[in-house]
Backbone atoms as SQL, in Angstrom:
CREATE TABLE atoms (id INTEGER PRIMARY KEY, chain TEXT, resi INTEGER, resn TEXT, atom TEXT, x REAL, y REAL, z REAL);
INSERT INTO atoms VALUES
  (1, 'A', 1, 'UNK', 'N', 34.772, -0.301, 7.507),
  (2, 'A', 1, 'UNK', 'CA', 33.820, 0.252, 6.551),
  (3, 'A', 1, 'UNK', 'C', 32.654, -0.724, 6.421),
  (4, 'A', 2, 'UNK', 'N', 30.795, -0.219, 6.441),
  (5, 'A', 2, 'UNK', 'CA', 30.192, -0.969, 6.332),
  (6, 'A', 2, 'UNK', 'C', 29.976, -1.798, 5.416),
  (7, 'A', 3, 'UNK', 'N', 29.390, -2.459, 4.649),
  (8, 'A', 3, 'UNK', 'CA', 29.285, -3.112, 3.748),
  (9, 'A', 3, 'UNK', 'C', 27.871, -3.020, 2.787),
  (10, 'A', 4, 'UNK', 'N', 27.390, -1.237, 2.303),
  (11, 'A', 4, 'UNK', 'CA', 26.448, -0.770, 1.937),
  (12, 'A', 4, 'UNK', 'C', 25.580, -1.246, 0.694),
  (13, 'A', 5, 'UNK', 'N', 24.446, -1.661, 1.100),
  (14, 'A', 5, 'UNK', 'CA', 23.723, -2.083, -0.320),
  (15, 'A', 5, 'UNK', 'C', 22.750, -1.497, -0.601),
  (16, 'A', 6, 'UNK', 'N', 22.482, -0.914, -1.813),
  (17, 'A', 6, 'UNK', 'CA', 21.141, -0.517, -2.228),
  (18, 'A', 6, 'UNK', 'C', 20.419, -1.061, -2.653),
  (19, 'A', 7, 'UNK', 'N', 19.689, -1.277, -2.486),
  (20, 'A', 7, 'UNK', 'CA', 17.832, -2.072, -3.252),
  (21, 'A', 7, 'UNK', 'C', 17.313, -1.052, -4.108),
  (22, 'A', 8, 'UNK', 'N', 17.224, -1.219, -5.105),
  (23, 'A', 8, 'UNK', 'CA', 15.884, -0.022, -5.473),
  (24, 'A', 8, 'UNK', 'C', 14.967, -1.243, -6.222),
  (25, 'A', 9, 'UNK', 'N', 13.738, -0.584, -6.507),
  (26, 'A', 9, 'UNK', 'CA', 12.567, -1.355, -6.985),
  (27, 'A', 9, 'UNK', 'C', 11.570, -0.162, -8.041),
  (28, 'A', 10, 'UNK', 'N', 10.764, -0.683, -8.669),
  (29, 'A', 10, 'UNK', 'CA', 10.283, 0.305, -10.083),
  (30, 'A', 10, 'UNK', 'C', 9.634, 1.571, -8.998),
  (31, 'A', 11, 'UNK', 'N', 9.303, 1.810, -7.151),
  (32, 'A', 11, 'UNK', 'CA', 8.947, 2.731, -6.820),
  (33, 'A', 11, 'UNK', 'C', 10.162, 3.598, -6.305),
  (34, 'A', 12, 'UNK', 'N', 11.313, 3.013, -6.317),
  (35, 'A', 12, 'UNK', 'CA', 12.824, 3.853, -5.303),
  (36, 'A', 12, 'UNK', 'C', 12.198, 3.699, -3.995),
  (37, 'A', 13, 'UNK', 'N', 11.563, 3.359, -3.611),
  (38, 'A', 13, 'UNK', 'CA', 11.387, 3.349, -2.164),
  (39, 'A', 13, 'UNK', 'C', 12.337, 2.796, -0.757),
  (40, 'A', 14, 'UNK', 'N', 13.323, 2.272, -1.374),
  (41, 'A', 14, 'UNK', 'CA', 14.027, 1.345, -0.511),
  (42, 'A', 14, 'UNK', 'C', 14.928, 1.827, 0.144),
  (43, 'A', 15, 'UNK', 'N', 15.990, 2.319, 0.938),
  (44, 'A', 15, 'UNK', 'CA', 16.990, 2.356, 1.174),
  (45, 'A', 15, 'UNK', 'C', 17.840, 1.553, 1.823),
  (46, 'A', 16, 'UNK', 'N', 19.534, 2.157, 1.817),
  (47, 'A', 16, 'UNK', 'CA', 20.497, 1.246, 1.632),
  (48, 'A', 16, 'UNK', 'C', 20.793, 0.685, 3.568),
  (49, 'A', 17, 'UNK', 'N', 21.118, -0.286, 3.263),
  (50, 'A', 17, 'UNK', 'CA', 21.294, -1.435, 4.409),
  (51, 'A', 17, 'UNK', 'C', 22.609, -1.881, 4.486),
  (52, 'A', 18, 'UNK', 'N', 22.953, -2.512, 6.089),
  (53, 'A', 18, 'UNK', 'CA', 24.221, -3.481, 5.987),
  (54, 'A', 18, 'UNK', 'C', 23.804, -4.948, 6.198),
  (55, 'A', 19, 'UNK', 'N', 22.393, -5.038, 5.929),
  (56, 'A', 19, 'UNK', 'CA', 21.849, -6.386, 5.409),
  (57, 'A', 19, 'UNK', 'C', 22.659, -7.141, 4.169),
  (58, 'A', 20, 'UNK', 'N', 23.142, -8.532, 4.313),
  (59, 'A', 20, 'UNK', 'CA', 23.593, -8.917, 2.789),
  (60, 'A', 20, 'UNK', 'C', 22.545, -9.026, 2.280),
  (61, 'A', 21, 'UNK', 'N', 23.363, -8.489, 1.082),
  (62, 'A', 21, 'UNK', 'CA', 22.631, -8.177, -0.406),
  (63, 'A', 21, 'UNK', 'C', 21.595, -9.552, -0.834),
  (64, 'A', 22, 'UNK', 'N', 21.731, -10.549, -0.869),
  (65, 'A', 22, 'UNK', 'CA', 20.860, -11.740, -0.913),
  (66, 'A', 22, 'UNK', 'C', 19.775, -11.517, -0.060),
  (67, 'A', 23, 'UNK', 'N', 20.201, -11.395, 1.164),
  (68, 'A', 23, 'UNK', 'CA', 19.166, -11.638, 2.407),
  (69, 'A', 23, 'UNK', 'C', 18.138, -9.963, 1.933),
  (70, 'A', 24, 'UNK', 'N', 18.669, -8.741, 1.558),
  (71, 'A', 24, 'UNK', 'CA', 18.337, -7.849, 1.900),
  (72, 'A', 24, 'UNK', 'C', 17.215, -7.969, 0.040),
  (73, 'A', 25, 'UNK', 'N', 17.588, -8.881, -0.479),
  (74, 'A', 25, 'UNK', 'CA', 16.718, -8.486, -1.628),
  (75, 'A', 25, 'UNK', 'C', 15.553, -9.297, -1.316),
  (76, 'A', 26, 'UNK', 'N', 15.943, -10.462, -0.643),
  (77, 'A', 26, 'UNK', 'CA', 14.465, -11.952, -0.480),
  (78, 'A', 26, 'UNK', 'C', 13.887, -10.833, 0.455),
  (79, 'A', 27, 'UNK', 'N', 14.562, -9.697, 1.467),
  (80, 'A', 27, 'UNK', 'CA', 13.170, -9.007, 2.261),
  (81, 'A', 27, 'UNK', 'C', 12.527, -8.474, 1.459),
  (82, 'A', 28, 'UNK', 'N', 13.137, -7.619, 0.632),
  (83, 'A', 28, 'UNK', 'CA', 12.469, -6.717, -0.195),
  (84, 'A', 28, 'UNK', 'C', 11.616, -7.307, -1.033),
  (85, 'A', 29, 'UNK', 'N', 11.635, -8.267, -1.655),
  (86, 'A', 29, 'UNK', 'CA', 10.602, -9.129, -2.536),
  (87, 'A', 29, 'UNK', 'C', 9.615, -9.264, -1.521),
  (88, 'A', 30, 'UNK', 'N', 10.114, -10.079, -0.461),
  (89, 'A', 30, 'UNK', 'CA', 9.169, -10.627, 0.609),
  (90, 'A', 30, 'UNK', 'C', 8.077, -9.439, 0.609),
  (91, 'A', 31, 'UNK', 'N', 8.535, -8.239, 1.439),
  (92, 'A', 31, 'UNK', 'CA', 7.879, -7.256, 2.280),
  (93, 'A', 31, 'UNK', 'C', 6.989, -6.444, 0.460),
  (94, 'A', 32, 'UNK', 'N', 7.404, -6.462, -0.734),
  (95, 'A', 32, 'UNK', 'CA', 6.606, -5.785, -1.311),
  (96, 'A', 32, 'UNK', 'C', 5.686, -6.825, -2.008),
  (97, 'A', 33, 'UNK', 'N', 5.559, -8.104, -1.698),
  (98, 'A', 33, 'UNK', 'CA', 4.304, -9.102, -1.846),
  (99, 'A', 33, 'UNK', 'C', 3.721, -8.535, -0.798),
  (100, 'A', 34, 'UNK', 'N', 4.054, -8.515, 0.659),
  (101, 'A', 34, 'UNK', 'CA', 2.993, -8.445, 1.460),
  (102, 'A', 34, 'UNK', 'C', 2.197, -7.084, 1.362),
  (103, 'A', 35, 'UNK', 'N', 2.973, -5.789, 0.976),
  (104, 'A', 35, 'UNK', 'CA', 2.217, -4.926, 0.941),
  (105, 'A', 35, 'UNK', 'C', 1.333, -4.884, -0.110),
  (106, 'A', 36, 'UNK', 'N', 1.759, -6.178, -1.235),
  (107, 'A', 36, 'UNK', 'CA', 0.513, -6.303, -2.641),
  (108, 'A', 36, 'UNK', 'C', -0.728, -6.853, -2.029),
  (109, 'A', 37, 'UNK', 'N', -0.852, -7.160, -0.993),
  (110, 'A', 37, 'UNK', 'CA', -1.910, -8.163, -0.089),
  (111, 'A', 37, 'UNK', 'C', -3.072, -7.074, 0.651),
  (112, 'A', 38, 'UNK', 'N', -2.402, -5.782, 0.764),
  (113, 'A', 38, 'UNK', 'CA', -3.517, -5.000, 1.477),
  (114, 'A', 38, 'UNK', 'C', -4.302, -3.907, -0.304),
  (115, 'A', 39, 'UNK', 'N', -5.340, -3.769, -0.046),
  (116, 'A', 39, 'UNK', 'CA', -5.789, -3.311, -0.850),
  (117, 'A', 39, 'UNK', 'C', -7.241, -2.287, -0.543),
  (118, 'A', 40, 'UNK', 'N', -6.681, -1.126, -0.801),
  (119, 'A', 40, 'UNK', 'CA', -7.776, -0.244, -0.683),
  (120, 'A', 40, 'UNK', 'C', -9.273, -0.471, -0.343),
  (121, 'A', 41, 'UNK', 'N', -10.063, -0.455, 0.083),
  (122, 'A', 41, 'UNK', 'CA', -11.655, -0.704, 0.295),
  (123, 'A', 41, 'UNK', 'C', -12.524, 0.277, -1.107),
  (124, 'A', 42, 'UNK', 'N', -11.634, 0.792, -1.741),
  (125, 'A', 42, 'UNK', 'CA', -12.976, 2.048, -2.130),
  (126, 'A', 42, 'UNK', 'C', -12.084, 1.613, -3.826),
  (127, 'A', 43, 'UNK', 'N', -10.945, 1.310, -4.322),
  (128, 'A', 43, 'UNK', 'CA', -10.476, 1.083, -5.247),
  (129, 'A', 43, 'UNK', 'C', -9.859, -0.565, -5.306),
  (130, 'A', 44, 'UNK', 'N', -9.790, -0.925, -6.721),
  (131, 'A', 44, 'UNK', 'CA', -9.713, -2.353, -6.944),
  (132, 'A', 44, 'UNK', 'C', -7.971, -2.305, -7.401),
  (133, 'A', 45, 'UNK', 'N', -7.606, -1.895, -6.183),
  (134, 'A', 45, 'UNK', 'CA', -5.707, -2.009, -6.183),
  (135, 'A', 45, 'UNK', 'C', -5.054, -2.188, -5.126),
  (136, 'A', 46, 'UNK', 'N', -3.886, -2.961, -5.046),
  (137, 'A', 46, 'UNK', 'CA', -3.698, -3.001, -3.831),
  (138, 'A', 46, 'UNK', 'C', -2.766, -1.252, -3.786),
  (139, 'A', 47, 'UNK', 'N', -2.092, -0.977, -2.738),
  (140, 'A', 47, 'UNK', 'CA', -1.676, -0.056, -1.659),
  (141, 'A', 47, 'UNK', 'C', -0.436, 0.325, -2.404),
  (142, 'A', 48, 'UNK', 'N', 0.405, -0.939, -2.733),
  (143, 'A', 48, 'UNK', 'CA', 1.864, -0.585, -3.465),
  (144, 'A', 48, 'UNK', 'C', 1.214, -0.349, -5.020),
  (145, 'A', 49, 'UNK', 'N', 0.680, -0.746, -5.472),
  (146, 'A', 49, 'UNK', 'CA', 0.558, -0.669, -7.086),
  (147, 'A', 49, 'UNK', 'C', -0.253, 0.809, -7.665),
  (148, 'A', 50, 'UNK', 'N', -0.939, 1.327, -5.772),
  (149, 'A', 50, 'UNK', 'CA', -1.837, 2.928, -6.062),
  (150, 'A', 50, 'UNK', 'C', -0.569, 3.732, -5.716),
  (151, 'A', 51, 'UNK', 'N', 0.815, 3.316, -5.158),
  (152, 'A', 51, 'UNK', 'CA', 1.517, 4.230, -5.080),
  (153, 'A', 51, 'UNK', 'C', 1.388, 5.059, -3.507),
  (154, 'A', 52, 'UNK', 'N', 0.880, 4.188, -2.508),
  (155, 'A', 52, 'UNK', 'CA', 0.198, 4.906, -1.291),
  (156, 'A', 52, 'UNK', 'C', 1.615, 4.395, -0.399),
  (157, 'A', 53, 'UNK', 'N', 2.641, 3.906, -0.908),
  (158, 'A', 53, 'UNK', 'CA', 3.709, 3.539, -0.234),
  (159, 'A', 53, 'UNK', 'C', 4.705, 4.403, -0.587),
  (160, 'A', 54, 'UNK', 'N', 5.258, 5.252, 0.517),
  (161, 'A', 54, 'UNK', 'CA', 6.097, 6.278, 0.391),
  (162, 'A', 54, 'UNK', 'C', 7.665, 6.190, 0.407),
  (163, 'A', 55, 'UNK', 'N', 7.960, 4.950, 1.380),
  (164, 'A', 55, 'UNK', 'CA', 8.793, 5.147, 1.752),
  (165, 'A', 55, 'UNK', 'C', 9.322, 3.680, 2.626),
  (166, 'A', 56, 'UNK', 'N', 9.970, 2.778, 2.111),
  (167, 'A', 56, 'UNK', 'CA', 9.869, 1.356, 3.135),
  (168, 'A', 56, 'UNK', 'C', 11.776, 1.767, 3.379),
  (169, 'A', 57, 'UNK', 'N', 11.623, 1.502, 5.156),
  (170, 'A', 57, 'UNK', 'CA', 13.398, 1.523, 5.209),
  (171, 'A', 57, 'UNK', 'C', 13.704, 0.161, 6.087),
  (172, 'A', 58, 'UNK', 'N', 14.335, -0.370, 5.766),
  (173, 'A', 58, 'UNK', 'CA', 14.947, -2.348, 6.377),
  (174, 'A', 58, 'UNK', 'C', 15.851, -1.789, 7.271),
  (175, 'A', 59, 'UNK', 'N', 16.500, -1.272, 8.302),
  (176, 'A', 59, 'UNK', 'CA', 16.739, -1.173, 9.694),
  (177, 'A', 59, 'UNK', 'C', 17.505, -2.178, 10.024),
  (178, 'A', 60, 'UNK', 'N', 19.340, -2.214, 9.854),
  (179, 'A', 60, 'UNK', 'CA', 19.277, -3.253, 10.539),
  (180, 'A', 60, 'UNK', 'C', 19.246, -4.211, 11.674),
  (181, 'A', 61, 'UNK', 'N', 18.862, -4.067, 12.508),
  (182, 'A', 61, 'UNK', 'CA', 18.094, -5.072, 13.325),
  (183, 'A', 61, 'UNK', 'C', 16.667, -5.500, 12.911),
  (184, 'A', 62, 'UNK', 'N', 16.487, -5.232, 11.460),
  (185, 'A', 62, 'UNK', 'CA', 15.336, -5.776, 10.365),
  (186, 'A', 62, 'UNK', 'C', 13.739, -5.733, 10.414),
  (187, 'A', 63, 'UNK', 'N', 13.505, -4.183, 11.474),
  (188, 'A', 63, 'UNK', 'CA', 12.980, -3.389, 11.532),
  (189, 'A', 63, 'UNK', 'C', 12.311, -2.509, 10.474),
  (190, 'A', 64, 'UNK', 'N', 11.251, -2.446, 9.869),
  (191, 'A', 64, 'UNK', 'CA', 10.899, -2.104, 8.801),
  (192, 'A', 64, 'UNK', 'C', 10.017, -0.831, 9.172),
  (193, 'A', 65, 'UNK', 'N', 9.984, 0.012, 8.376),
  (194, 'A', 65, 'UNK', 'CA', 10.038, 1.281, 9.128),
  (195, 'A', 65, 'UNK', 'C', 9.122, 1.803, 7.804),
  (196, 'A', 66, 'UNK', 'N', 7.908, 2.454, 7.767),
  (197, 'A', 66, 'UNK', 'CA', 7.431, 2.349, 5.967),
  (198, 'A', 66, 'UNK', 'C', 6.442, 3.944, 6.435),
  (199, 'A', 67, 'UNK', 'N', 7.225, 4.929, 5.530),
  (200, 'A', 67, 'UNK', 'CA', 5.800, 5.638, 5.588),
  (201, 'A', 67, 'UNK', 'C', 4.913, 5.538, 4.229),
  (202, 'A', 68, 'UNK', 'N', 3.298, 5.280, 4.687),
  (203, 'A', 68, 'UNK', 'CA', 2.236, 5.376, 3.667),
  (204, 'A', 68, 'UNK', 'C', 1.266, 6.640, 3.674),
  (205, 'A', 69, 'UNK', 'N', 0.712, 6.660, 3.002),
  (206, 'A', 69, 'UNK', 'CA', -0.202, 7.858, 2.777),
  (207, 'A', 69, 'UNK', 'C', -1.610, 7.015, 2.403),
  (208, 'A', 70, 'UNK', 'N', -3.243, 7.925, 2.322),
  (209, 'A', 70, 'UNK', 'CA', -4.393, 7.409, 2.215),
  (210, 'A', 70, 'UNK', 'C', -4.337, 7.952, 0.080),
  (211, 'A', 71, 'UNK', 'N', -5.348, 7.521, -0.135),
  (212, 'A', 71, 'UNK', 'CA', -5.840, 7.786, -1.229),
  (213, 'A', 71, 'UNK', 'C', -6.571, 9.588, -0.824),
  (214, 'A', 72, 'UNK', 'N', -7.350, 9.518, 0.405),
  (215, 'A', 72, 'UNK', 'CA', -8.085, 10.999, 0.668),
  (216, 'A', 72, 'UNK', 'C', -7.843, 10.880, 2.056),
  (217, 'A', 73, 'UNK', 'N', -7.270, 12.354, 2.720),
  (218, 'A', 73, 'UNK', 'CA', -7.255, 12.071, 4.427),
  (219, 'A', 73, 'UNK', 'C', -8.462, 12.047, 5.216),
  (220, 'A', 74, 'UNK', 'N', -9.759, 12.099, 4.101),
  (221, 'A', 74, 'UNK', 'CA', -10.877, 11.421, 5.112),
  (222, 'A', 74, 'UNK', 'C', -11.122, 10.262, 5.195),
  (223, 'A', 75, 'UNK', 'N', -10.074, 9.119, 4.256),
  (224, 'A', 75, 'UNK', 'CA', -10.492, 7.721, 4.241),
  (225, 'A', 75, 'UNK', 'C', -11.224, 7.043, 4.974),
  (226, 'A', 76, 'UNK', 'N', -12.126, 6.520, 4.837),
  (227, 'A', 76, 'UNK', 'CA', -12.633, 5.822, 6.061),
  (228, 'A', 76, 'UNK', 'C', -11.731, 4.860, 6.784),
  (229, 'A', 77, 'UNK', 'N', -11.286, 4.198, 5.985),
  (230, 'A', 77, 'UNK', 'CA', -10.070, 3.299, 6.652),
  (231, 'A', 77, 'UNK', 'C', -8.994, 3.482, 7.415),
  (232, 'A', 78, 'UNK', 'N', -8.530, 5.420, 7.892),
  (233, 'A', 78, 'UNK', 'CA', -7.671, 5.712, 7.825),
  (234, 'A', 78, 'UNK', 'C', -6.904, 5.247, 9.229),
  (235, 'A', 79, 'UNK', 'N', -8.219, 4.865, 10.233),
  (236, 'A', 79, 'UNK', 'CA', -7.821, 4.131, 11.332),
  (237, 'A', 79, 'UNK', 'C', -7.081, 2.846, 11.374),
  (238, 'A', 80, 'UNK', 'N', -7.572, 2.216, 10.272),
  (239, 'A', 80, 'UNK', 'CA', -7.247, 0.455, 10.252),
  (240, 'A', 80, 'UNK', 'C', -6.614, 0.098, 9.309),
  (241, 'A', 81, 'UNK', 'N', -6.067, 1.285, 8.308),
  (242, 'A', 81, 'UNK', 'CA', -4.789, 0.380, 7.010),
  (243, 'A', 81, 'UNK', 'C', -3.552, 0.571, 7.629),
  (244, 'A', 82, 'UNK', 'N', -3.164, 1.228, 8.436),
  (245, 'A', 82, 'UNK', 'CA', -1.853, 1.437, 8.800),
  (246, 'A', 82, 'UNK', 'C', -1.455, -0.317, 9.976),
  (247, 'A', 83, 'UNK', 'N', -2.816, -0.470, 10.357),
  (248, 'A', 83, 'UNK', 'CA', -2.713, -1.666, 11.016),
  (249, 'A', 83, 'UNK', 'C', -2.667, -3.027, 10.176),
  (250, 'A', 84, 'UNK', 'N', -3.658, -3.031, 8.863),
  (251, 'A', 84, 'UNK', 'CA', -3.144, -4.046, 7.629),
  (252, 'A', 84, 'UNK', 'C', -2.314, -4.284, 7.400),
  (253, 'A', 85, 'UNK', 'N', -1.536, -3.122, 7.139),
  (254, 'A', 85, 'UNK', 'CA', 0.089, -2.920, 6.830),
  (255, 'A', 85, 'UNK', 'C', 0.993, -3.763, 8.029),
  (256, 'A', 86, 'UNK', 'N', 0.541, -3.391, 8.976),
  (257, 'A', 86, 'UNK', 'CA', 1.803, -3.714, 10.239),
  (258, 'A', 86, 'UNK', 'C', 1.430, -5.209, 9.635),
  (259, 'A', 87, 'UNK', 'N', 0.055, -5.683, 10.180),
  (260, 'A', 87, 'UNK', 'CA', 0.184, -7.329, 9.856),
  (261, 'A', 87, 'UNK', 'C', 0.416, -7.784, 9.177),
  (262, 'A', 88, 'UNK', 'N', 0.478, -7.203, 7.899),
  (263, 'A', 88, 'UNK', 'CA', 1.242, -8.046, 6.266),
  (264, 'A', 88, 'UNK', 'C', 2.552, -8.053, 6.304),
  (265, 'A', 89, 'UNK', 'N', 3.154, -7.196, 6.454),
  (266, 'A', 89, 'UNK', 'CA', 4.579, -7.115, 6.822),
  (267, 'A', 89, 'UNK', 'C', 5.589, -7.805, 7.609),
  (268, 'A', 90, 'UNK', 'N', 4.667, -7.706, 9.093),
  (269, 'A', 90, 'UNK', 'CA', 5.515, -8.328, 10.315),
  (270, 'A', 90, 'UNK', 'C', 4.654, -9.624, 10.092),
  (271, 'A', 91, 'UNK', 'N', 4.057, -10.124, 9.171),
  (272, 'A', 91, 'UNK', 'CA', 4.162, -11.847, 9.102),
  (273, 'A', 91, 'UNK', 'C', 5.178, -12.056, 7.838),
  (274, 'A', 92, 'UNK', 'N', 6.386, -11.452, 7.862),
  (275, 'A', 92, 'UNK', 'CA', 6.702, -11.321, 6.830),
  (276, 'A', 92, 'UNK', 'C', 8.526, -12.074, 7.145),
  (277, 'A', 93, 'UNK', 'N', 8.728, -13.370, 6.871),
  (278, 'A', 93, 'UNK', 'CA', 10.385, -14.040, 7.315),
  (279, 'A', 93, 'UNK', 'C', 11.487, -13.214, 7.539),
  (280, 'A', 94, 'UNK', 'N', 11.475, -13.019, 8.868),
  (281, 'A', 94, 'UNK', 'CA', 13.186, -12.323, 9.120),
  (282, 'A', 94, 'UNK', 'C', 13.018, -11.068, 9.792),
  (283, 'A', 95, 'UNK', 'N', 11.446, -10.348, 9.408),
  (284, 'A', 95, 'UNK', 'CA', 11.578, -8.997, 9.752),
  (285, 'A', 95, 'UNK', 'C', 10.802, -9.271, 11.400),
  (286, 'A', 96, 'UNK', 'N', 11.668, -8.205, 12.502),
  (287, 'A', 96, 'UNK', 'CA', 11.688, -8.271, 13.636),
  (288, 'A', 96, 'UNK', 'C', 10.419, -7.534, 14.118),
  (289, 'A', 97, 'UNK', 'N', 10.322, -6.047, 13.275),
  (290, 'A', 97, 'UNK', 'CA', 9.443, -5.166, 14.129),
  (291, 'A', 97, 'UNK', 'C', 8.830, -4.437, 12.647),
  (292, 'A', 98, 'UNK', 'N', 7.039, -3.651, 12.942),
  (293, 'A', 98, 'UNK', 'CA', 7.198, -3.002, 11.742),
  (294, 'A', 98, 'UNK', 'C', 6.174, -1.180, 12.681),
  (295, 'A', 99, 'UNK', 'N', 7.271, -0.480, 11.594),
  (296, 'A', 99, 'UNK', 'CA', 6.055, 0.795, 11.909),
  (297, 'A', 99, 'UNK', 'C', 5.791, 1.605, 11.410),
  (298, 'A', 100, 'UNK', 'N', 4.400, 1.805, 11.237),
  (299, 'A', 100, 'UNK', 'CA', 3.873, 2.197, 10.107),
  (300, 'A', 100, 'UNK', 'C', 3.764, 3.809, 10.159),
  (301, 'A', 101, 'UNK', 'N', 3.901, 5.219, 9.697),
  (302, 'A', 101, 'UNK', 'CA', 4.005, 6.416, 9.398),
  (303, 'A', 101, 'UNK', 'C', 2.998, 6.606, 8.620),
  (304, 'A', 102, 'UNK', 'N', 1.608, 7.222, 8.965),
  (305, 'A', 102, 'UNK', 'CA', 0.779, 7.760, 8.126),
  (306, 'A', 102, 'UNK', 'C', 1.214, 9.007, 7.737),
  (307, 'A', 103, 'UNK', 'N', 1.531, 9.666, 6.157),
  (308, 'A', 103, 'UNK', 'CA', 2.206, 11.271, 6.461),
  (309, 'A', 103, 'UNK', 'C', 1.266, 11.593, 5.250),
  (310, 'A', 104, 'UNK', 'N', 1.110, 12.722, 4.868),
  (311, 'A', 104, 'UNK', 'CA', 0.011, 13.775, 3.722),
  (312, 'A', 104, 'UNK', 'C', 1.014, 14.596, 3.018),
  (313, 'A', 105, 'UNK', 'N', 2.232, 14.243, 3.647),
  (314, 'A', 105, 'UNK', 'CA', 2.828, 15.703, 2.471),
  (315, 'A', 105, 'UNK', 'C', 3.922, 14.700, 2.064),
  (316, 'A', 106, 'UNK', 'N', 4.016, 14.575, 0.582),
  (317, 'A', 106, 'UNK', 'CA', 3.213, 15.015, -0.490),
  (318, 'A', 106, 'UNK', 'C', 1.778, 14.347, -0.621),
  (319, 'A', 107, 'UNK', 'N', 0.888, 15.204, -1.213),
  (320, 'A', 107, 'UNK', 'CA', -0.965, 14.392, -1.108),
  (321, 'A', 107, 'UNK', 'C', -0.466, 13.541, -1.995),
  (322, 'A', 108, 'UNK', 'N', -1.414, 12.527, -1.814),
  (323, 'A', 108, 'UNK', 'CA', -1.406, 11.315, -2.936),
  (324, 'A', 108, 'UNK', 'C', -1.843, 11.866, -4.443),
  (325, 'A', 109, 'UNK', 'N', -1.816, 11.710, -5.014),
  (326, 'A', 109, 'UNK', 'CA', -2.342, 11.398, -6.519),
  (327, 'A', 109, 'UNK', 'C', -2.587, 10.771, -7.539),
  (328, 'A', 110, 'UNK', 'N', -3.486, 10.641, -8.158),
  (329, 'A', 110, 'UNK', 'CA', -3.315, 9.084, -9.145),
  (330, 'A', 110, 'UNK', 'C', -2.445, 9.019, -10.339),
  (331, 'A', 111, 'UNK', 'N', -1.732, 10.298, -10.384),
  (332, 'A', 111, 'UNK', 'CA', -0.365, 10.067, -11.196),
  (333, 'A', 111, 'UNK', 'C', 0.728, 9.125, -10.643),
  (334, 'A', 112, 'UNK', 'N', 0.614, 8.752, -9.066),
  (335, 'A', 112, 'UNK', 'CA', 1.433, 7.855, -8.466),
  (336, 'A', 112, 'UNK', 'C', 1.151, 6.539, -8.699),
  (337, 'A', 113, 'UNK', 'N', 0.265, 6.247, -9.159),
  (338, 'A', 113, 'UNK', 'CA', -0.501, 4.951, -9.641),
  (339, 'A', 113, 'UNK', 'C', 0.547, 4.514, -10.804),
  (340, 'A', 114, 'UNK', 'N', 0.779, 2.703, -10.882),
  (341, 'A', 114, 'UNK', 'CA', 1.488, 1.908, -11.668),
  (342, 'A', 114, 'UNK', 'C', 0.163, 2.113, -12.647),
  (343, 'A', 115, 'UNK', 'N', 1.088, 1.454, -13.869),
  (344, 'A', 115, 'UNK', 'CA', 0.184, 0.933, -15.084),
  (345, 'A', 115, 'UNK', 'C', -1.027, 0.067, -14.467),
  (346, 'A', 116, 'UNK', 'N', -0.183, -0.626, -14.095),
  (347, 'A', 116, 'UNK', 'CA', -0.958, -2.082, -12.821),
  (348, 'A', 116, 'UNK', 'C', -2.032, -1.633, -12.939),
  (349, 'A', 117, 'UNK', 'N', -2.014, -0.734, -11.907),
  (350, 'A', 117, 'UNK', 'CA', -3.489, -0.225, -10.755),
  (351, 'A', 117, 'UNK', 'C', -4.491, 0.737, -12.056),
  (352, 'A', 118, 'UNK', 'N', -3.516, 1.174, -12.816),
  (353, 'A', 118, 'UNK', 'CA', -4.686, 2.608, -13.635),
  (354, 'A', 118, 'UNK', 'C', -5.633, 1.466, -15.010),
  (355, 'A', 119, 'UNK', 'N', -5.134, 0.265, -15.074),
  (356, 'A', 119, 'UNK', 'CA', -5.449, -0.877, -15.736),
  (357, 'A', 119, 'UNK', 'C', -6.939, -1.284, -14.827),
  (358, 'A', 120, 'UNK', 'N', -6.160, -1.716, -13.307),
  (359, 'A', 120, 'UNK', 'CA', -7.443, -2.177, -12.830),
  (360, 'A', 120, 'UNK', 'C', -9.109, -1.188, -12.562),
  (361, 'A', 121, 'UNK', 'N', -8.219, 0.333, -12.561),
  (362, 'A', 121, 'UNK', 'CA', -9.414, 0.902, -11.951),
  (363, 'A', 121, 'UNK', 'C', -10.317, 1.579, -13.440),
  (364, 'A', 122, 'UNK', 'N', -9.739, 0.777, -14.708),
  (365, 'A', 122, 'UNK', 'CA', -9.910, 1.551, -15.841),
  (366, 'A', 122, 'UNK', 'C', -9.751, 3.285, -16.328),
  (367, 'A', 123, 'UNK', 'N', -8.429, 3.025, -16.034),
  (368, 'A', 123, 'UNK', 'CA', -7.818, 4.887, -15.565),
  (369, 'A', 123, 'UNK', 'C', -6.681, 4.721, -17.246),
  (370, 'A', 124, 'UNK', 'N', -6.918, 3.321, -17.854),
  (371, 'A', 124, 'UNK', 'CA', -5.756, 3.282, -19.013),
  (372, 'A', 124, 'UNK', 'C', -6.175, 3.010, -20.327);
């Protein structure tokens, strides 16, 4: 029988691993600093705190596997955040590989937005 752990974090985004539970939480801290590091061009938030992170899965062979979404699918950025992402991540201790899933369904919304972010963009 594996030895199943769940992570969750204030988004649920995480799922469960046969990573130990120690090792599998320092990623998860790790990997959701780095995604606090990329930050929108058009809003004053980063990516996890607008809620544009759908979905992060730890793989184990520690493979990080994340689908995100844009703020609008005409973003201008929509070419080059999925590539921010890879590099914040995969400079990120332990994790092997990262890949990034741009998906639209469900559209974003700024009800997905933390206190955090609706603070910074004066939305509170």
């Amino acid at each position: 029988m594996d030895n199943q752990t769940t992570e969750t974090t204030a988004h649920g985004v995480f799922s469960a691993s046969t990573i130990p539970a120690e090792e599998l939480a320092r990623l998860t801290d790790d990997i959701v600093s780095a995604l606090k590091t990329v930050y929108d061009p058009e809003i004053p938030a980063d990516i996890y705190e607008l809620g544009l992170i759908y979905k992060v899965d730890i793989e184990d062979d520690r493979t990080v596997k994340i689908d995100m979404t844009l703020t609008a699918p005409g973003c201008p950025v929509a070419g080059e955040m999925p590539g921010w992402v890879q590099n914040a991540v995969g400079a990120v201790e332990g994790v092997s590989d990262v890949e990034v899933n741009m998906v639209f369904d469900p559209p974003w919304t700024p009800d997905r937005m933390s206190e955090e972010a609706q603070v910074a963009v004066g939305w509170y």
